[in-house]
C-alpha positions in Angstrom: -5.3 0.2 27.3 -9.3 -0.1 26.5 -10.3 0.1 23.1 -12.9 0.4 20.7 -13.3 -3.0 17.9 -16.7 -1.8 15.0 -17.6 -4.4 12.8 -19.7 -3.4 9.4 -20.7 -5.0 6.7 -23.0 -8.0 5.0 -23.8 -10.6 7.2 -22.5 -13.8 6.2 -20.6 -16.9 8.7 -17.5 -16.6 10.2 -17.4 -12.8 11.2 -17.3 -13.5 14.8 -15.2 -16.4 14.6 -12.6 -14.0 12.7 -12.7 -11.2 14.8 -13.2 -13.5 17.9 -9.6 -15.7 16.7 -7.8 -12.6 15.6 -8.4 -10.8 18.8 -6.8 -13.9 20.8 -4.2 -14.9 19.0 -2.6 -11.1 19.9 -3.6 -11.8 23.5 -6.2 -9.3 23.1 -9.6 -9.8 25.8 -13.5 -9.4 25.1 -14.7 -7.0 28.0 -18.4 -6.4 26.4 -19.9 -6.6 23.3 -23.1 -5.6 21.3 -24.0 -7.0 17.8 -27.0 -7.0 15.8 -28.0 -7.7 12.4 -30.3 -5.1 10.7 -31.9 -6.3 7.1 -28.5 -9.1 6.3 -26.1 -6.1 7.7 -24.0 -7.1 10.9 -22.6 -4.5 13.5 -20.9 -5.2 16.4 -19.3 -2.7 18.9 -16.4 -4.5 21.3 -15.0 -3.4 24.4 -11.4 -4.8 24.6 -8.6 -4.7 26.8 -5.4 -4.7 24.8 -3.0 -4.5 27.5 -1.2 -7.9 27.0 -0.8 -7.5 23.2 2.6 -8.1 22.5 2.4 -5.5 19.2 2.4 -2.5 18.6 -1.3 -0.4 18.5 -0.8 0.5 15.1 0.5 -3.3 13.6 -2.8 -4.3 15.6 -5.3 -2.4 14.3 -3.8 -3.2 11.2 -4.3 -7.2 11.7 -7.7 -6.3 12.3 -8.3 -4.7 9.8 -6.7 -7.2 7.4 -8.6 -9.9 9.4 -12.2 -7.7 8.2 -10.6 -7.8 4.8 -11.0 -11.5 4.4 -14.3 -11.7 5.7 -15.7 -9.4 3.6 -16.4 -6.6 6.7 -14.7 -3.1 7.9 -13.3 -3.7 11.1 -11.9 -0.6 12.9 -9.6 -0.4 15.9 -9.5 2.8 18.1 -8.2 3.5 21.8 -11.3 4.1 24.3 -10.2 7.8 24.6 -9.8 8.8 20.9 -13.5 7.0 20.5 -14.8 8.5 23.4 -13.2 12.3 22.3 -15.0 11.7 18.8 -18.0 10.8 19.9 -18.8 13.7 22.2 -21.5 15.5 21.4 
């Protein structure tokens, strides 16, 4: 399954590093990203492929979220098709 990482919040070092190492260590790939930093705020949209993940969706975007927690950003987690339905216009 494809899915959707968002990353908000102040910019400071380590926030790719943490969301990079958290993704890998669930076995979780990078297809395509986008990050920016607009006036000391990061965002960054990922693309990910989550089909070796060994967990559960829900423990998942729970780690990631947990993993946002301790660097001080959100980090969300939805499925490409939940995303894609909310974001319709």
């Amino acid at each position: 399954m494809r899915a959707i990482v968002s990353v908000l919040g102040q910019d400071r070092i380590g926030i790719i590093a943490k969301v990079c190492t958290t993704l890998a260590e669930n076995q979780v790939n990078v297809l395509d990203l986008s990050q920016t930093i607009l006036q000391n705020y990061f965002t960054m949209v990922m693309l990910v492929e989550t089909e070796q993940c060994p967990l559960p969706f829900e423990t998942l975007q729970q780690r990631m979220e947990d993993a946002g927690r301790e660097v001080g950003v959100k980090i969300k987690l939805q499925s490409e098709d939940i995303f894609n339905a909310m974001h319709k216009i």
